[in-house]
C-alpha positions in Angstrom: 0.0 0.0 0.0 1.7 3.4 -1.1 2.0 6.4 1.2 -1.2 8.4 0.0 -3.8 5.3 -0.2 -5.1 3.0 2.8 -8.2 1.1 3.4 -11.1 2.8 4.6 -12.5 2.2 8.1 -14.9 3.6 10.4 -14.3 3.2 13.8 -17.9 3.7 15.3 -20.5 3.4 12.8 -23.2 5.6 12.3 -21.7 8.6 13.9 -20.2 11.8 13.2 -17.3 13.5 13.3 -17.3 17.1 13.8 -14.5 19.8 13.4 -15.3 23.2 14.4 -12.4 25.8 12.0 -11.9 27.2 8.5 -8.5 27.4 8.8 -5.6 24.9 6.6 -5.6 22.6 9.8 -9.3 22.1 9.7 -9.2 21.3 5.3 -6.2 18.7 5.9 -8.0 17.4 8.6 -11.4 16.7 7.2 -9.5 15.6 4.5 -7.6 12.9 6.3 -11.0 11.8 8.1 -12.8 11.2 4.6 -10.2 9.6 2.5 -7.9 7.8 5.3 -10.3 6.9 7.6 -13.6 6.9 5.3 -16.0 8.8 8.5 -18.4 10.7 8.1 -17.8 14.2 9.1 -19.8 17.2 9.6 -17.9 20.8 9.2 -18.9 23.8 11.5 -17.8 27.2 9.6 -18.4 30.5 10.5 -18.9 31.9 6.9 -18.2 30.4 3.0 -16.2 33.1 1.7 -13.3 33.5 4.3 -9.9 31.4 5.2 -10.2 28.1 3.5 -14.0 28.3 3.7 -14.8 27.8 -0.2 -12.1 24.9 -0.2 -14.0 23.0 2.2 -17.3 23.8 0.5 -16.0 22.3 -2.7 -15.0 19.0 -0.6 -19.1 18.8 0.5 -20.3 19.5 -3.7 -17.4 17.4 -4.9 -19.4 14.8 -7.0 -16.7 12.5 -7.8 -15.8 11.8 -4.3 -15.6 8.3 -3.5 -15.9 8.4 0.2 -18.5 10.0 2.3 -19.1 14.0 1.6 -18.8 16.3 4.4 -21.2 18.0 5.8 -21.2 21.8 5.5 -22.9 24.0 9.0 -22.4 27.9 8.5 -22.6 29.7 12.3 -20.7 32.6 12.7 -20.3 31.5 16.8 -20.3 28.8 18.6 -23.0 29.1 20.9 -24.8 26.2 23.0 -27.4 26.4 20.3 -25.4 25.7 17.1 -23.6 22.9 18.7 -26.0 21.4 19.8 -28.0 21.7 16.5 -24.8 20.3 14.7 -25.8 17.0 17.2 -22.2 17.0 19.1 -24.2 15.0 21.8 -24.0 12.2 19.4 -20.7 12.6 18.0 -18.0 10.2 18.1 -15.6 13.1 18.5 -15.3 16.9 18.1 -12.2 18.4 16.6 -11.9 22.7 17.3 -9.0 23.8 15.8 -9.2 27.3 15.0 -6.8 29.5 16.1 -8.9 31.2 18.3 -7.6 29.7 21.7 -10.1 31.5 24.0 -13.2 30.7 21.6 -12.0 26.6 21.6 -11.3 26.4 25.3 -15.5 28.6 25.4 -17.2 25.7 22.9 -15.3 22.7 24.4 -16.8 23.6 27.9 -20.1 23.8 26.4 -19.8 20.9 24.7 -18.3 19.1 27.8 -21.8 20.0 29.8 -23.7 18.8 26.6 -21.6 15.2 27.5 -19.4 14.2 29.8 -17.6 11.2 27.5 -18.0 12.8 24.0 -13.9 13.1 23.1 -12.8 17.1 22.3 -9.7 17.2 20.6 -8.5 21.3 21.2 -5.9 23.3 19.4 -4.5 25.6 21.8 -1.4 27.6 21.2 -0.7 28.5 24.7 0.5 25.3 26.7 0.2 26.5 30.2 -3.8 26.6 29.3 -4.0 23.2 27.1 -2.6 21.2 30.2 -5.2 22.9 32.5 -7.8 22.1 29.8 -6.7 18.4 29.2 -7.4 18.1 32.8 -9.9 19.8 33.2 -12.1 18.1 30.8 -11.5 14.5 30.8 -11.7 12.6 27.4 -9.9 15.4 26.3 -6.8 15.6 23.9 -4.8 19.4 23.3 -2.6 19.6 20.5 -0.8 22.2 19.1 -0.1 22.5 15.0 2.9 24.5 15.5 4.3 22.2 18.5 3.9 19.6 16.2 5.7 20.9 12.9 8.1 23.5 14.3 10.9 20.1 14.5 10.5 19.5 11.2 11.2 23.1 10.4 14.0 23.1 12.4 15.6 19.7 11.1 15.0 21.1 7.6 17.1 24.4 8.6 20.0 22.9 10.3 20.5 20.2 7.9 19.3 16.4 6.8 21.7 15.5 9.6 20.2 17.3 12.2 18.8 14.9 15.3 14.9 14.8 15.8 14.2 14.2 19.7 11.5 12.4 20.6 10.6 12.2 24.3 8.0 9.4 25.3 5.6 9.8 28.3 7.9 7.6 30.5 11.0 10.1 29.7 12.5 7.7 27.4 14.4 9.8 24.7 14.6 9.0 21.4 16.2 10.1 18.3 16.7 9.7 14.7 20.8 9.6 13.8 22.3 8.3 10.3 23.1 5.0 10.3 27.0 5.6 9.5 27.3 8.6 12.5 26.4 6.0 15.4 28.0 3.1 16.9 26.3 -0.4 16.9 28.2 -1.4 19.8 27.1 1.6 22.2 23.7 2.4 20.4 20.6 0.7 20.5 19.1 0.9 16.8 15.1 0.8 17.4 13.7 1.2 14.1 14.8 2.2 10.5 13.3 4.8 9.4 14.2 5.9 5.8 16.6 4.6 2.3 17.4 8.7 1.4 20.0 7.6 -0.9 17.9 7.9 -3.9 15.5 11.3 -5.6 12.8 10.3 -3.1 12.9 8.9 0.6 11.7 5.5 0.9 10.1 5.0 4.8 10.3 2.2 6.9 12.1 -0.1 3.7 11.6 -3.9 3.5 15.2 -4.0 4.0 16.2 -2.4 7.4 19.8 -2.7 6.4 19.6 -0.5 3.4 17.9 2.7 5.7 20.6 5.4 6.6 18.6 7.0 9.0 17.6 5.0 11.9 15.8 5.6 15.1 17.6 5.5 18.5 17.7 4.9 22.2 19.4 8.2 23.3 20.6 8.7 27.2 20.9 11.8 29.0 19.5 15.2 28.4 19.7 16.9 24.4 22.8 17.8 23.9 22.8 21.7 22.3 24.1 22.2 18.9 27.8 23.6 19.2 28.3 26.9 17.3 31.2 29.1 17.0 32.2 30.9 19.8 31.6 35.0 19.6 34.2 37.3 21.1 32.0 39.4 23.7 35.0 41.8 23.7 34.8 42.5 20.0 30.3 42.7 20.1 30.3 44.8 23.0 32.9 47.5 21.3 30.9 47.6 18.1 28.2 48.1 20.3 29.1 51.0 22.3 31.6 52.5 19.7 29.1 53.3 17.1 29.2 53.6 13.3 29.7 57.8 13.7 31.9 57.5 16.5 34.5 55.4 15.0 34.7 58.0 12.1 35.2 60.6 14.2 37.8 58.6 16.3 39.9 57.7 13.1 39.5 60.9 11.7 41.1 62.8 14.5 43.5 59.9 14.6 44.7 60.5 11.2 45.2 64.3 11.8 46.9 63.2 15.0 49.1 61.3 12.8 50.0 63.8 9.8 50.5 66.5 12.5 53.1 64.1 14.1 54.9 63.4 11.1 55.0 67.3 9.5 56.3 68.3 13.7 59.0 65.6 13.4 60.2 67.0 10.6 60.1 70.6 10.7 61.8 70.5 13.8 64.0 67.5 13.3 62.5 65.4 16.2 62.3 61.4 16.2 58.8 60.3 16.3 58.3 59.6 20.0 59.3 63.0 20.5 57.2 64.0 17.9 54.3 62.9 19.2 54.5 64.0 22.5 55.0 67.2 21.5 51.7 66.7 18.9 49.7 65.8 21.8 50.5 68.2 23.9 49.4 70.4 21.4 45.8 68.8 20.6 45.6 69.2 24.3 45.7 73.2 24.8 49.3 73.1 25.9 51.5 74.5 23.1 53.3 77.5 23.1 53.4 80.3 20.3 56.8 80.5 18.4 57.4 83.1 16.4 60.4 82.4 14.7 59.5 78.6 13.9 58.6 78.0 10.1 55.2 78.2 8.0 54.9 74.8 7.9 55.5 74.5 11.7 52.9 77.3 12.5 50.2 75.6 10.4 50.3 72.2 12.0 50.5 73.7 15.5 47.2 75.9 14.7 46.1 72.6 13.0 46.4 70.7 16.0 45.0 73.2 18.4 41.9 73.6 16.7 41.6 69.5 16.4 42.3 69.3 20.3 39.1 72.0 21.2 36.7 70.2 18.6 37.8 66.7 19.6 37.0 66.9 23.2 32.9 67.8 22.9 32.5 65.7 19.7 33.7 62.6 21.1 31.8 63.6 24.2 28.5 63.6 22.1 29.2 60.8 19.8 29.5 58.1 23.2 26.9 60.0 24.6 24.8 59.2 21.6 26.4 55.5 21.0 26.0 54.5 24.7 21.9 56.2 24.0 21.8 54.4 20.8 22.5 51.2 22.1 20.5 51.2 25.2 17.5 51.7 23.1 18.5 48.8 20.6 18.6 46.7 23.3 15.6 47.4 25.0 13.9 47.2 21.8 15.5 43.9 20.9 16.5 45.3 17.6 19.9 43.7 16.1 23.0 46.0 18.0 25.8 44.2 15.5 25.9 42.4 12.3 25.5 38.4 12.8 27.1 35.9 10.9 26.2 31.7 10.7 22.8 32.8 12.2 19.5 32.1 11.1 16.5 34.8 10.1 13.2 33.2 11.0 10.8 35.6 9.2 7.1 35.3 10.5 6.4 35.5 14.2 3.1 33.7 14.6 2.9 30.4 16.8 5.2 28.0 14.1 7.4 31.0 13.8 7.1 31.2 18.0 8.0 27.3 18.4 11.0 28.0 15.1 12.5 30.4 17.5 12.4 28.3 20.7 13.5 25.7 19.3 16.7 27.3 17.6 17.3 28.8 20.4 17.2 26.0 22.8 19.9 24.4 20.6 22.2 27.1 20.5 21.5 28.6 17.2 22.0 32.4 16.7 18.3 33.7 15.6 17.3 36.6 14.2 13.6 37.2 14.0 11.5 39.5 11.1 7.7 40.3 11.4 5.9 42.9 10.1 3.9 43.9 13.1 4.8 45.1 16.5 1.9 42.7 17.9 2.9 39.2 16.7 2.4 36.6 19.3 6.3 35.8 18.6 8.1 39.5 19.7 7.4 39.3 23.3 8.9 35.4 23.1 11.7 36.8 21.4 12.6 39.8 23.8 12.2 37.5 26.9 14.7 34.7 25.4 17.1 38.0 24.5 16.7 37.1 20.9 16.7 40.1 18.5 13.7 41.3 16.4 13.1 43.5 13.6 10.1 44.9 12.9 9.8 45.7 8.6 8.5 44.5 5.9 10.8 41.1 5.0 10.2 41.3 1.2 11.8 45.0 2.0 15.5 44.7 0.7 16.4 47.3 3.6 14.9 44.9 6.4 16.8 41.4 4.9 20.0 43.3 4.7 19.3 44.6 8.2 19.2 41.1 9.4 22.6 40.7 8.2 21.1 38.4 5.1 24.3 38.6 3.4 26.5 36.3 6.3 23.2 33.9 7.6 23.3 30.1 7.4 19.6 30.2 6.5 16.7 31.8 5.7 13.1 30.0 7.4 10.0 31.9 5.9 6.9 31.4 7.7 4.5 34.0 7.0 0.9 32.9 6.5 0.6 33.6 2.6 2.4 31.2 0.1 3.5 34.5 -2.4 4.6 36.3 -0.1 7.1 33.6 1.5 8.4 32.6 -1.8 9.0 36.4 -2.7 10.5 36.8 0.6 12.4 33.3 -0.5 13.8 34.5 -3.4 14.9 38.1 -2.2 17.1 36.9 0.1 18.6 34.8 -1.7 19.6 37.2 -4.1 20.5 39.1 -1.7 23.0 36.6 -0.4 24.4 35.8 -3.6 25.5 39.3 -4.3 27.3 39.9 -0.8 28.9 37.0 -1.4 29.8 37.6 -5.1 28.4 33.8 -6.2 31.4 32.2 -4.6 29.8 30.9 -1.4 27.0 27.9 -1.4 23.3 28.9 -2.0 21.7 30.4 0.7 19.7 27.1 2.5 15.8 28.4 2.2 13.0 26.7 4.0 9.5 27.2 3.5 6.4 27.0 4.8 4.1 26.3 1.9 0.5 24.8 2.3 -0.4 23.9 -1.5 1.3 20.6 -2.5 1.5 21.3 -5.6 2.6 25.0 -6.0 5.7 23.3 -3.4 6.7 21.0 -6.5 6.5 24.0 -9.0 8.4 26.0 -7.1 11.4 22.8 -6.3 11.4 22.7 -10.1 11.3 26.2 -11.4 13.5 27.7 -8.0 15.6 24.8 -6.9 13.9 25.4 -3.3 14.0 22.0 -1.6 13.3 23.0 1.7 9.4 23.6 1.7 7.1 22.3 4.8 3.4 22.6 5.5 2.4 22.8 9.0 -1.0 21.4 8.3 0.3 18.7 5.9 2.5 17.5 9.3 -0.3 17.8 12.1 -3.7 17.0 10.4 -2.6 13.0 11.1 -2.0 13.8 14.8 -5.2 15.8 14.8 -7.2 12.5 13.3 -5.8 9.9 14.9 -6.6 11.6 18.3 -10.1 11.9 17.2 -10.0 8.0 16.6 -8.7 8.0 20.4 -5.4 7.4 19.4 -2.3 9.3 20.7 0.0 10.6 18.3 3.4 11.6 20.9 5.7 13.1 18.3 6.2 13.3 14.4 9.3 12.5 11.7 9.8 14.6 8.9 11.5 12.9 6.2 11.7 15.3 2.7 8.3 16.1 2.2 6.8 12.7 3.8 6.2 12.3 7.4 6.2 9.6 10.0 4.1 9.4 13.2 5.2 7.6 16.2 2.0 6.8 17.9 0.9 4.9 21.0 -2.2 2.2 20.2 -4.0 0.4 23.0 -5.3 -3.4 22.4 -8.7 -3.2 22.1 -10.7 -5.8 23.8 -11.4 -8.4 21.3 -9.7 -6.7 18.3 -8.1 -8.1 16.0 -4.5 -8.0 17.5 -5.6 -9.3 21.0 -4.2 -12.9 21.4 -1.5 -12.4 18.7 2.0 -12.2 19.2 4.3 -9.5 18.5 6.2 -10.3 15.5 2.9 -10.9 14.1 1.9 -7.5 14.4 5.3 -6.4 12.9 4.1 -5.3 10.2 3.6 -4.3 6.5 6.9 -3.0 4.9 6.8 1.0 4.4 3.7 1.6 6.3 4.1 0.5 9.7 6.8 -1.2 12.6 6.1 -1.6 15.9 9.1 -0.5 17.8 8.2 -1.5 21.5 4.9 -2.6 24.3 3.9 -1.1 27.3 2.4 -3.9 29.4 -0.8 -3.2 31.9 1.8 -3.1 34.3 3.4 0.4 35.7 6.3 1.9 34.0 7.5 -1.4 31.8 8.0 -1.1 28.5 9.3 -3.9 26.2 11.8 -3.1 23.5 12.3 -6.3 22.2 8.7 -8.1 21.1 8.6 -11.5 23.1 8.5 -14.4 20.6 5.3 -16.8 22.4 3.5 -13.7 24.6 0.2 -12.8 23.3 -1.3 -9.4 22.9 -3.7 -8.7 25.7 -6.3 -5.5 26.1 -4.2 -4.2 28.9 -1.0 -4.1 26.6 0.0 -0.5 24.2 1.7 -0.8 21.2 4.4 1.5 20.5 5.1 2.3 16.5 6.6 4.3 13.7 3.9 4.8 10.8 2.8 6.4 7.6 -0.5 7.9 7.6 -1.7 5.3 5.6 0.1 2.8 7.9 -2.0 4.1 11.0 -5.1 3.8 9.5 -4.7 0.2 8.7 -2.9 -0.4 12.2 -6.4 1.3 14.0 -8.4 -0.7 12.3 -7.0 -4.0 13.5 -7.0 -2.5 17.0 -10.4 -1.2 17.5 -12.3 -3.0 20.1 -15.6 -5.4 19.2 -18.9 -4.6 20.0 -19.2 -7.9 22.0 -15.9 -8.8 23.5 -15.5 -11.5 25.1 -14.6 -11.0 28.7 -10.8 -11.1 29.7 -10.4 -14.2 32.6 -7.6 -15.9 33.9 -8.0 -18.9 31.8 -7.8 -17.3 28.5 -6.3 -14.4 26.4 -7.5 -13.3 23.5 -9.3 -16.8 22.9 -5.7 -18.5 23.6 -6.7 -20.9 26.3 -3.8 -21.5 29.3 -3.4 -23.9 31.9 -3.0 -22.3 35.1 -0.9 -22.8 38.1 -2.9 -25.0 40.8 -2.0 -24.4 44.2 -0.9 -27.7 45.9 -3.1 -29.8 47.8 -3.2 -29.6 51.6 -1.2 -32.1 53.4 -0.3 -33.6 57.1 3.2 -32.8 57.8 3.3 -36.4 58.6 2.5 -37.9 55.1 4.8 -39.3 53.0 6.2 -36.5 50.1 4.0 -37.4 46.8 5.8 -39.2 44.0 4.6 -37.6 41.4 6.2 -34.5 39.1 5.6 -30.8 40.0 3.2 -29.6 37.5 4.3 -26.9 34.6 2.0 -24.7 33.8 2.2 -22.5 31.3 3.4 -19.0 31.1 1.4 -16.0 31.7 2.5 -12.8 31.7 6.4 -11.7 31.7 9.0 -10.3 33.8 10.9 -6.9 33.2 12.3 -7.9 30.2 9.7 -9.8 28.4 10.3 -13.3 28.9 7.4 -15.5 30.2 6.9 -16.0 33.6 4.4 -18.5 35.7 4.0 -15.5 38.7 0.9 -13.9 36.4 -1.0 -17.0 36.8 -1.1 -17.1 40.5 
């Protein structure tokens, strides 16, 4: 089964889904609901014309759609009224994702009073607020678009080779590494994850051996990205010496200087005489002498009048400098030219996350928006990052940012034109300062059309492009489905979800084993189990140990891979009940306590009995204690 195709499935049938947003997050995700998931799905919007509002309109008229149409709802609020009329009381889940935190935290409460066990899956940008609401309202999942993609972004700016963390609930760390930058002997290889050695990435291969990047168990804390060292000495004199004041400086140096050289030789002096007597001079302290030459006369009068100007201009110019800066710094604008940094343009929550995340590995960011008010400025000011506030397809605010000596160049303003214009500015920029000799200026951008991305790789060379809703409408679904999505793999273009997948009670995969779950090649690998019991989690699948309802499946998938895997772990209507004498229909014999017996009586004759296993010990092999 290929990356964009997967069988359909409905998970509950006969109800809805509803999602609540007219945004690009709310058109990926109804479209990953119809065609990967085949559900019906009913679309509240509050008008036809704005956002991606007559996209999703042509999804509900599309007549040659194969699966189930959406259904279209226009309410310009979400009041008790129109939810209720949009029948979230029988809804199999509710998805509010616009970008409206306030207004989805407002209808998930009302739709929590509506019912208590219908699941609300919130996008929140603020994640102080989605933990309170995740608690707060039970079956309740809060995910965050930006959260989500900003790694991707990030992995994309700093290079293929750049590590993706992963952190699971139980603090285990994971990351992706290439295969040939690790050691086998020290590293634990989890999972491979992509063949990039040809035009296009091939995920989770047949052949694990021929995958160059590979997940790993990682120990410790992240370890920063090194960068080169800056000499504070050097920034903070470039700061306080400013561009006027240095001219000044070495212009009254250089008068300094000739006046020196014309003293020494009208009066036949050797130069450290000469300019001791020179500043003396500048100073106010020469003496008038009459009979000295022209030439002497001149430069004394020459240096007089430098000494009495030099003293109150310098005074002003650091006055003004030491002003100057202040200001710059309060106003996080950039106080020095950077170089190796990187300009994240767009401040809004994926440029917000961008930033954080750059920053958090060490990166030198500079940070463009247009407006004062972007959510991203007050991030950037508290992490001491510096801002510019212009217009970034503006050749005066790129070159401000110091385009000319940056590693890269991450566009993420909301409008596809106007982040490949910003795109391609800069990188003509760049290649001017650096008169075509350096490498091409590394672009990535966010672009939500998939097919104006390809157009633009193959008429601009840009293959750095990334779609924030292409990367979290999965996570979006599959938490709808009840599934938890922990973290996402960007590979090119393609992504990869590592989600967690409870046994359902008499689905398919209870009573199986492991490696029989493991898997269909490029669509899904299960990569480790968390057993019913606290805090174990098995890395290596046992060979004879069923699958029971109590046990979680850990995996790497495609989207289309996740969809098939949710099927086969959706629990039955009728399921049969879970007892100590079977598992999943796989009938044991259990461990009979032995018989009661006079201390007198002779010791029996016969065998201990062996039972047979049930459950396993802490690291997966089978163990009689379950059975007692």
């Amino acid at each position: 089964m290929s990356e964009d195709s997967a069988d359909g499935i409905d998970p509950e049938p006969g109800r809805r889904f509803v999602v609540c947003g007219d945004n690009a997050l709310a058109r990926r995700l109804i479209t990953e609901l119809v065609d990967r998931y085949g559900v019906a799905v009913t679309v509240l919007l509050p008008s036809l014309t704005d956002n991606h509002a007559p996209d999703i309109a042509d999804l509900a008229s599309d007549a040659e759609a194969t699966g189930p149409r959406p259904e279209v709802v226009v309410a310009r609020r979400l009041t008790a009224e129109v939810l209720d009329r949009v029948g979230v009381r029988a809804a199999a889940a509710v998805a509010l994702v616009s970008a409206d935190d306030v207004a989805n935290v407002d209808a998930a409460l009302i739709i929590r009073e509506f019912d208590p066990n219908v699941r609300i899956v919130v996008r929140l940008f603020n994640p102080v607020l989605g933990e309170g609401v995740a608690t707060m309202l039970g079956d309740c999942a809060v995910l965050s678009g930006s959260e989500i993609a900003a790694p991707a972004f990030v992995a994309a700016t700093l290079g293929d080779d750049t590590p993706t963390f992963l952190r699971l609930p139980d603090d285990e760390l994971l990351r992706t590494a290439s295969r040939d930058a690790i050691d086998p002997a020290t590293t634990d290889v989890v999972c491979a994850l992509a063949d990039t050695s040809g035009p296009e990435p091939i995920t989770l291969p047949e052949d694990e051996d021929s995958a160059d990047l590979v997940l790993v168990r990682a120990y410790g804390r992240r370890p920063p990205v090194r960068t080169r060292p800056r000499r504070r000495l050097v920034r903070t004199a470039r700061l306080v010496l400013g561009r006027r004041l240095r001219w000044a400086l070495g212009a009254s140096a250089a008068l300094l200087a000739v006046g020196s050289v014309l003293l020494g030789q009208a009066r036949d002096l050797d130069p450290v005489q000469a300019g001791y007597l020179t500043l003396l001079t500048a100073l106010g302290s020469a003496e008038a002498d009459p009979a000295g030459s022209l030439v002497e006369k001149l430069t004394a009068l020459l240096l007089v009048i430098t000494g009495v100007a030099l003293v109150p201009t310098v005074t002003a110019l650091v006055v003004d400098s030491v002003v100057q800066a202040r200001l710059a710094v309060a106003a996080g604008r950039l106080t020095d030219p950077l170089d190796d940094h990187v300009i994240v343009v767009g401040l809004g929550n994926v440029g917000t996350r961008v930033v954080q995340e750059l920053h958090s590995f060490g990166v030198p960011v500079v940070a463009v928006d247009r407006a004062s008010t972007a959510r991203g400025v007050a991030v950037a000011r508290d992490l001491g990052v510096p801002f510019l506030i212009g217009d970034a397809t503006s050749p005066e605010t790129l070159r401000a940012a110091s385009v000319s000596t940056c590693r890269a160049l991450v566009v993420l303003c909301a409008d596809d034109v106007t982040n490949l214009e910003t795109a391609l500015l800069g990188r003509s920029l760049h290649r001017r300062a650096t008169g075509g000799a350096a490498a091409p200026l590394r672009v990535v951008l966010r672009l939500f059309d998939e097919g104006f991305a390809q157009r633009v790789q193959r008429a601009f060379g840009i293959n750095h492009s990334r779609s924030v809703s292409y990367l979290a409408a999965p996570a979006f679904a599959a938490a709808m489905m009840g599934r938890e999505v922990i973290d996402t793999i960007s590979v090119g273009r393609r992504v990869l979800l590592v989600a967690e997948l409870p046994v359902g009670a008499g689905s398919d995969l209870e009573g199986r084993s492991g490696p029989e779950v493991s898997v269909r090649p490029r669509e899904a690998r299960v990569i480790a189990m968390r057993t019913g019991r606290a805090g174990q989690t098995i890395w290596s699948l046992p060979q004879r140990r069923p699958l029971v309802r109590t046990d979680r499946l850990l995996v790497v998938a495609t989207r289309a891979g996740l969809a098939a895997l949710l099927a086969r772990t959706v629990a039955s209507a009728d399921p049969p009940p879970m007892s100590p004498a079977t598992i999943g229909g796989t009938p044991l014999r259990l461990l009979r306590p032995p018989a009661t017996r006079h201390p007198a009586d002779p010791p029996e004759a016969t065998a201990p009995p062996h039972p047979e296993p049930f459950g396993t010990d802490a690291t997966g092999q089978p163990t009689a204690e379950g059975g007692r």
